[in-house]
C-alpha positions, 0 to 999 in steps of 0.5 A: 611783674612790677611792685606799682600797678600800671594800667591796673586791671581788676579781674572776676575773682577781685586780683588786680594786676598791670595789664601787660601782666594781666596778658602775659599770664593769660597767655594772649597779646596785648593786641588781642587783649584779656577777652581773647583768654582762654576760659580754662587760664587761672588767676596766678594768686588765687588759681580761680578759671575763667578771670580774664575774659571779663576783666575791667580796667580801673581808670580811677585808680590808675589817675589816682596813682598817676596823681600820687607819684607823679615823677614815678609815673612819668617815668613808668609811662615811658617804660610802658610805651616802648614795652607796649610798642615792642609787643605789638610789633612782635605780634604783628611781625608773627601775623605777617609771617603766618599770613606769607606762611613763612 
């Protein structure tokens, strides 16, 4: 995980975490997204079940921090790109495969 939020998510029990994040440890793609968590996957701070599936996305605080360190972010953003692109295309990749049953 990253030391900055990115993307932040605030989740039911109040933790706010990077959305990659969010889903790496809700053990979904970011395809599919936080609302495809199982209901039974924990919060990593607190141990709370259930915390993904309403999971909001903190806009503000995302401008807010965009604002704030502006050559960071820049740089943070294109990170996030090429780290977003390669899941999606790895997910993508494995539907294709179960879909040819390879």
């Amino acid at each position: 995980m990253q030391d900055t939020v990115f993307d932040p998510v605030s989740l039911t029990c109040g933790h706010i975490f990077c959305y990659i994040c969010a889903c790496k440890v809700a053990s979904v793609t970011i395809v599919d997204g936080l609302q495809a968590a199982n209901h039974k996957e924990k919060c990593p701070l607190c141990r709370e079940k259930g915390v993904y599936e309403s999971a909001v996305h903190l806009e503000e605080l995302n401008i807010l921090l965009s604002r704030s360190c502006p050559e960071y972010w820049k740089e943070r953003l294109q990170t996030e790109r090429v780290e977003r692109l390669r899941l999606a295309k790895e997910h993508w990749e494995s539907q294709c495969r179960a879909f040819m049953g390879v």
